[in-house]
OpenMM code with the backbone's topology and positions (N, CA, C; nanometers):
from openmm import Vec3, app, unit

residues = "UNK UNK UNK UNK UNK UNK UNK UNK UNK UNK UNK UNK UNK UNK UNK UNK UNK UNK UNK UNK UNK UNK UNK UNK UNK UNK UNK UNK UNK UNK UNK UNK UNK UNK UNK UNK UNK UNK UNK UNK UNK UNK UNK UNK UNK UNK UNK UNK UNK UNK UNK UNK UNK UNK UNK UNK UNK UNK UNK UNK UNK UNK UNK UNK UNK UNK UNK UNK UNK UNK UNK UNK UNK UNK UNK UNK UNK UNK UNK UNK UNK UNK UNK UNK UNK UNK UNK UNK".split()
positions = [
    Vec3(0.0826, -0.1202, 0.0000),
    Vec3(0.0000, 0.0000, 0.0000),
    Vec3(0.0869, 0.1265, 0.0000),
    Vec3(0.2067, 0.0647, 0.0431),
    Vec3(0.3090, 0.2582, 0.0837),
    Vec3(0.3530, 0.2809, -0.0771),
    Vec3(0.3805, 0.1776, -0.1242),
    Vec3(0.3838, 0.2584, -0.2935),
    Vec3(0.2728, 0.2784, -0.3734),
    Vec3(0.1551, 0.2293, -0.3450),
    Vec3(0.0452, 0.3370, -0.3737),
    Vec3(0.0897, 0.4714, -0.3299),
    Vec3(0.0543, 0.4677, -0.2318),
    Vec3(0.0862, 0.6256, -0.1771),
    Vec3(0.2068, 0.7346, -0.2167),
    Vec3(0.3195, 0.6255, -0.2105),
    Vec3(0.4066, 0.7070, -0.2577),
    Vec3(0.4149, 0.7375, -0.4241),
    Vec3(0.3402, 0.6707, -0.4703),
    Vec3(0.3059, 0.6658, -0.6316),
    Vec3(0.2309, 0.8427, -0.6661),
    Vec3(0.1085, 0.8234, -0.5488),
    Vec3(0.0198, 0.9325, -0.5720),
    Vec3(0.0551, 1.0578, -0.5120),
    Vec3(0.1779, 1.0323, -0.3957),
    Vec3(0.2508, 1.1550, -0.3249),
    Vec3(0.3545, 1.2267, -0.4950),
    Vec3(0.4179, 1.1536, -0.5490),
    Vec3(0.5141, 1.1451, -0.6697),
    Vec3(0.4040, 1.2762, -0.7536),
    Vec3(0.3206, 1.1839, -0.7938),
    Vec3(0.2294, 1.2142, -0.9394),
    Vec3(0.1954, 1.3595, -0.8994),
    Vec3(0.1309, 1.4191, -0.7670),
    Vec3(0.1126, 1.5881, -0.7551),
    Vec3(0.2009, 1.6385, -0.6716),
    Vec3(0.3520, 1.6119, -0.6829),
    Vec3(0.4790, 1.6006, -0.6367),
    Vec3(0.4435, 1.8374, -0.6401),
    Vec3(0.4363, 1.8647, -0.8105),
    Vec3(0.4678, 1.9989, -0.8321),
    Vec3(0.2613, 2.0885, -0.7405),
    Vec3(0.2437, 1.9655, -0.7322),
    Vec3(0.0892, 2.1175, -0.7213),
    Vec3(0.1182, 2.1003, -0.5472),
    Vec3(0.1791, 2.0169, -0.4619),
    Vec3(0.2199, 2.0565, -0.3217),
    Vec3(0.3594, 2.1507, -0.3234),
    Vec3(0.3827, 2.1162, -0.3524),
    Vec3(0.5107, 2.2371, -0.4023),
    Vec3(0.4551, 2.3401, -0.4592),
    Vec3(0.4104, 2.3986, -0.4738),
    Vec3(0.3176, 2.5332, -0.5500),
    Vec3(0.2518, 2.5911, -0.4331),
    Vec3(0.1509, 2.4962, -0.3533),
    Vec3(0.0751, 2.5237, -0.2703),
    Vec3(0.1867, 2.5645, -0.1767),
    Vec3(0.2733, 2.5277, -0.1489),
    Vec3(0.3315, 2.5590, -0.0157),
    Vec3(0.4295, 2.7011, -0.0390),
    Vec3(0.4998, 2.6713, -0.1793),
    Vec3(0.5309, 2.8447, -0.2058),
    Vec3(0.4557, 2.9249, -0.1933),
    Vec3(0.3009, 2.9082, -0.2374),
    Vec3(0.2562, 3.0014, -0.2122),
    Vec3(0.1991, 3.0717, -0.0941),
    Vec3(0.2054, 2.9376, 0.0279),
    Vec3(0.1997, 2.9766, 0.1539),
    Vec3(0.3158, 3.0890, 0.2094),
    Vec3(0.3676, 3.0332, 0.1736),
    Vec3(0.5424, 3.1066, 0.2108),
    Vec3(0.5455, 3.2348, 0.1501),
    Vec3(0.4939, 3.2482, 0.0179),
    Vec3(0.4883, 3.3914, -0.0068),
    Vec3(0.4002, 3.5336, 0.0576),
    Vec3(0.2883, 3.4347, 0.1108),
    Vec3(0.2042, 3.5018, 0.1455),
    Vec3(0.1991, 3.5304, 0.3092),
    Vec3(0.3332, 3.4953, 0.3584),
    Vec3(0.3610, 3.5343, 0.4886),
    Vec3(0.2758, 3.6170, 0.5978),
    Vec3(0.1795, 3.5482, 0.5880),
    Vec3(0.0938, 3.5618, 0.6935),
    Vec3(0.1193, 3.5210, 0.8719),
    Vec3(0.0664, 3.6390, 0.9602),
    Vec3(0.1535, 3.6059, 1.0870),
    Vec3(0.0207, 3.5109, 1.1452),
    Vec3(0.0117, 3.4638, 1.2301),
    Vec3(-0.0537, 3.3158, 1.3297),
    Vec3(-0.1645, 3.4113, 1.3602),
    Vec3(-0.2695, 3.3134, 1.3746),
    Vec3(-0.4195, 3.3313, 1.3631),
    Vec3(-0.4598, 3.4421, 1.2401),
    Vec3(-0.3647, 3.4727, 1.1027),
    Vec3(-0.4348, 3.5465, 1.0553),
    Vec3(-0.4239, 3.5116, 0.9036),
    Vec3(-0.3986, 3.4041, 0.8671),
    Vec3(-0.3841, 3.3203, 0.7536),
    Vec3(-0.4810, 3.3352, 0.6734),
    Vec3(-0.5069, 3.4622, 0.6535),
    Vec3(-0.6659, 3.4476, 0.5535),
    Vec3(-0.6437, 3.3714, 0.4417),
    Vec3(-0.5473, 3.4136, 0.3138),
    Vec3(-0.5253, 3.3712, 0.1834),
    Vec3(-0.4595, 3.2352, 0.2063),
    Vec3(-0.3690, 3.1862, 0.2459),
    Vec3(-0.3483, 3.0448, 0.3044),
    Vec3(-0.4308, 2.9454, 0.2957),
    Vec3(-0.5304, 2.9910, 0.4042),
    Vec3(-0.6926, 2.8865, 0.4511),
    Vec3(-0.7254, 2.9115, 0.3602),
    Vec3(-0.7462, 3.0435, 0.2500),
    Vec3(-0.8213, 3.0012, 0.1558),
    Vec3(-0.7735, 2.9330, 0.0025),
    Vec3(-0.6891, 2.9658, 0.0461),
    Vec3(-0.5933, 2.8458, -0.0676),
    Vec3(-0.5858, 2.7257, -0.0472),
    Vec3(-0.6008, 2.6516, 0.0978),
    Vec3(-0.6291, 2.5368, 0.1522),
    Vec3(-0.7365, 2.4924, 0.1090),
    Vec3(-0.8325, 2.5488, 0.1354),
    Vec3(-0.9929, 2.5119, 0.1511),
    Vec3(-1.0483, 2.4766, -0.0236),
    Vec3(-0.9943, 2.6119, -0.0735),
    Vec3(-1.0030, 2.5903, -0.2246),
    Vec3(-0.9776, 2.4826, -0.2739),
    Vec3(-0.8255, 2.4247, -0.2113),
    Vec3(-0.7877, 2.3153, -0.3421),
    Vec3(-0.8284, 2.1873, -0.2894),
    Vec3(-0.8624, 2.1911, -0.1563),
    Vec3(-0.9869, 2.0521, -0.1361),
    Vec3(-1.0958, 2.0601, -0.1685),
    Vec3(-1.1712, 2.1617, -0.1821),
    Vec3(-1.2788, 2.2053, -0.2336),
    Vec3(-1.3124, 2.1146, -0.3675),
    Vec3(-1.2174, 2.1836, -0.4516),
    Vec3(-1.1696, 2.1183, -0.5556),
    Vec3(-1.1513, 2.0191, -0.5789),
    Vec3(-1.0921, 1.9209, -0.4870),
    Vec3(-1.0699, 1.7687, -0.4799),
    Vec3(-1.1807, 1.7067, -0.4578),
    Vec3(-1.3278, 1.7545, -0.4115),
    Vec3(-1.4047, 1.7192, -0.3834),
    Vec3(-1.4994, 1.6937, -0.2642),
    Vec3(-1.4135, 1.8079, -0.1466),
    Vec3(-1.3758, 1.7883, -0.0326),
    Vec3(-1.5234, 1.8667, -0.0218),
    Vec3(-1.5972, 1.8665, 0.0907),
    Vec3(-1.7247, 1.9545, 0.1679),
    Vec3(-1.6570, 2.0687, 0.2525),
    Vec3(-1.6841, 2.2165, 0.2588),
    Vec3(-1.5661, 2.2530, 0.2956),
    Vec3(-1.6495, 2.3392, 0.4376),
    Vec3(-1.6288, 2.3024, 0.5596),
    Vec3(-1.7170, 2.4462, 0.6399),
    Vec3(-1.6287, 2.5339, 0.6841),
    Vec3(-1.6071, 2.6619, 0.6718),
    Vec3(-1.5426, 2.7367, 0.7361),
    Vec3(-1.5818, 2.8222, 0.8862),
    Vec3(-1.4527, 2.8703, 0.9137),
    Vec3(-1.4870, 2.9503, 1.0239),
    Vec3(-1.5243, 2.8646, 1.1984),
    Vec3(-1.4801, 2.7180, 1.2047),
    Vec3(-1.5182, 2.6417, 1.3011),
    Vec3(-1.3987, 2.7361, 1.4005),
    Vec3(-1.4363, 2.6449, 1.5277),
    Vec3(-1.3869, 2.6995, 1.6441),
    Vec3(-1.4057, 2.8653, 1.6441),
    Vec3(-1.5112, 2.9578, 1.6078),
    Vec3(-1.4656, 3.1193, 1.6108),
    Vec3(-1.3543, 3.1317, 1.5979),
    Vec3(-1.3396, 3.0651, 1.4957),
    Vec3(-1.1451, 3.0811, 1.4163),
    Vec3(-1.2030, 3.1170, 1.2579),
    Vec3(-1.1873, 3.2161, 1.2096),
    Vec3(-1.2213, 3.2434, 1.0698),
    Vec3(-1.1296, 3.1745, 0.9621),
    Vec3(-1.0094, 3.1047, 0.9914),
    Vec3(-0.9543, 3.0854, 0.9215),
    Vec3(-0.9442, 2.9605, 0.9213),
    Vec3(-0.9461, 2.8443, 1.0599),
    Vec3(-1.0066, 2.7780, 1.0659),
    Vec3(-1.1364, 2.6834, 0.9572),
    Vec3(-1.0954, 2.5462, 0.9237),
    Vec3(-1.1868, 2.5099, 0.8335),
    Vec3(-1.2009, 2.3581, 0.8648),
    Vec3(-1.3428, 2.2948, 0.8464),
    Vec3(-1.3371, 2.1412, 0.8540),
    Vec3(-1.3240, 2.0944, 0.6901),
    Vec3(-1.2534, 1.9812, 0.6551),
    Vec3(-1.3190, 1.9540, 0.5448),
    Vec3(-1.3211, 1.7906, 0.5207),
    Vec3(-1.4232, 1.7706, 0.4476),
    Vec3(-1.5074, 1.6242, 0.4795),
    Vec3(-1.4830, 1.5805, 0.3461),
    Vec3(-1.4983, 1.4546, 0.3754),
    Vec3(-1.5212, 1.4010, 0.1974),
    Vec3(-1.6039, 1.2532, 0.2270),
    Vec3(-1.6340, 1.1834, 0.1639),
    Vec3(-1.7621, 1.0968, 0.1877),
    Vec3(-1.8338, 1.0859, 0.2971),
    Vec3(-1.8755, 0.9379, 0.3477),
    Vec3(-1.9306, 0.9160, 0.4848),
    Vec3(-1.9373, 0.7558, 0.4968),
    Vec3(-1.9941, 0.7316, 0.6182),
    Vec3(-1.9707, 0.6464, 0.6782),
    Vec3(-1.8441, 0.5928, 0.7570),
    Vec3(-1.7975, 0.4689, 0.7366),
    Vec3(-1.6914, 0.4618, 0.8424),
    Vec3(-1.5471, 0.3594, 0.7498),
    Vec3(-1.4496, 0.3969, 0.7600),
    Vec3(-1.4411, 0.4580, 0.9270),
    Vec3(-1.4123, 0.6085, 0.9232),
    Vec3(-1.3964, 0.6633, 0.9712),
    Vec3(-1.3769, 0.8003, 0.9937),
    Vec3(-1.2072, 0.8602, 1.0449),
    Vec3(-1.1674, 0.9128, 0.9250),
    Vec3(-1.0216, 0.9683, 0.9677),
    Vec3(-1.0345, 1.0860, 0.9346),
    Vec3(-0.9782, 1.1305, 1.0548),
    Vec3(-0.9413, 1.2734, 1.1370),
    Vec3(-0.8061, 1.2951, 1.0382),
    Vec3(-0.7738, 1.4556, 0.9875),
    Vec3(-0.6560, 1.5175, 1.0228),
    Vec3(-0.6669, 1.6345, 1.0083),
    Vec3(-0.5853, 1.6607, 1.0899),
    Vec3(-0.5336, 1.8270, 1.1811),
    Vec3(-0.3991, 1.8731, 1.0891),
    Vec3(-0.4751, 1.9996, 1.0235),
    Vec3(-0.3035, 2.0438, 0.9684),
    Vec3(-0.3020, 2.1619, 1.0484),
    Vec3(-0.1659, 2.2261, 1.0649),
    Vec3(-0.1009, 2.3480, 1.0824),
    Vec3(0.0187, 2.3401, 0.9940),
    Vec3(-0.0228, 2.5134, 1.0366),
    Vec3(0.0882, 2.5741, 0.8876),
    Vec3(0.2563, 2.5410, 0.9494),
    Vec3(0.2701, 2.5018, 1.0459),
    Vec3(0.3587, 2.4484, 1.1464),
    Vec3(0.3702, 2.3236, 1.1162),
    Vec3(0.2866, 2.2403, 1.1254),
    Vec3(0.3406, 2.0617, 1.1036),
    Vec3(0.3258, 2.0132, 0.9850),
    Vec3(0.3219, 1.9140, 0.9857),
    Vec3(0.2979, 1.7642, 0.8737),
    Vec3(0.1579, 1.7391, 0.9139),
    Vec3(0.0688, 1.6586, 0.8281),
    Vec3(-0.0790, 1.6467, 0.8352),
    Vec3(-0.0225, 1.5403, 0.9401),
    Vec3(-0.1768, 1.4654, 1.0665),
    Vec3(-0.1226, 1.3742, 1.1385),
    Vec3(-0.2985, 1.2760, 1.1137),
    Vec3(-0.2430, 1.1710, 1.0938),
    Vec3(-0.4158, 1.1526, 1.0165),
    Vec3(-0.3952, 1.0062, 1.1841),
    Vec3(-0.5486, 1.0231, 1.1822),
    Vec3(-0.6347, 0.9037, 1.3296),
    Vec3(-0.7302, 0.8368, 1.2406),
    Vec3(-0.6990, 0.7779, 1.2894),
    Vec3(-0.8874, 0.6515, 1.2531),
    Vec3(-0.9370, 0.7052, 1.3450),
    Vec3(-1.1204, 0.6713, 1.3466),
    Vec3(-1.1464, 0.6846, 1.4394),
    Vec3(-1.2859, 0.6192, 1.4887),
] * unit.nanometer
topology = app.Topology()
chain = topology.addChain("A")
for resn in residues:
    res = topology.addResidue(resn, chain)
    for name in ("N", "CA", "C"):
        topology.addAtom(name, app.Element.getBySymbol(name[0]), res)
């Protein structure tokens, strides 16, 4: 299964690399990531993702979902870490 993954990490090798320059360009200071989140939100959006914004009275803050049922995996990004994905 890890070279699946690493197959499909490979194949949009340049559009995470894009996304993240453009985080970096847009040097936004903590809690105020407007264009970031919305560059986030967008390109899951895009992927197909359900997108709600504004959770926790955090505007920048966003959930985003993609099918249903189970099982259910969690992940938490910050503009600080690596995604950290849970079953759940």
């Amino acid at each position: 299964m890890s070279r699946v993954y690493s197959k499909w990490i490979e194949a949009n090798r340049d559009k995470f690399i894009s996304i993240s320059d453009q985080i970096w360009e847009f040097a936004e200071i903590g809690l105020e990531e407007y264009k970031s989140s919305e560059l986030l939100a967008n390109t899951l959006r895009d992927a197909g993702f359900t997108i709600e914004m504004g959770v926790a009275e955090m505007p920048t803050a966003f959930v985003a979902s993609y099918g249903s049922g189970k099982p259910v995996i969690d992940s938490e990004c910050s503009f600080f870490s690596f995604f950290c994905f849970t079953l759940v």
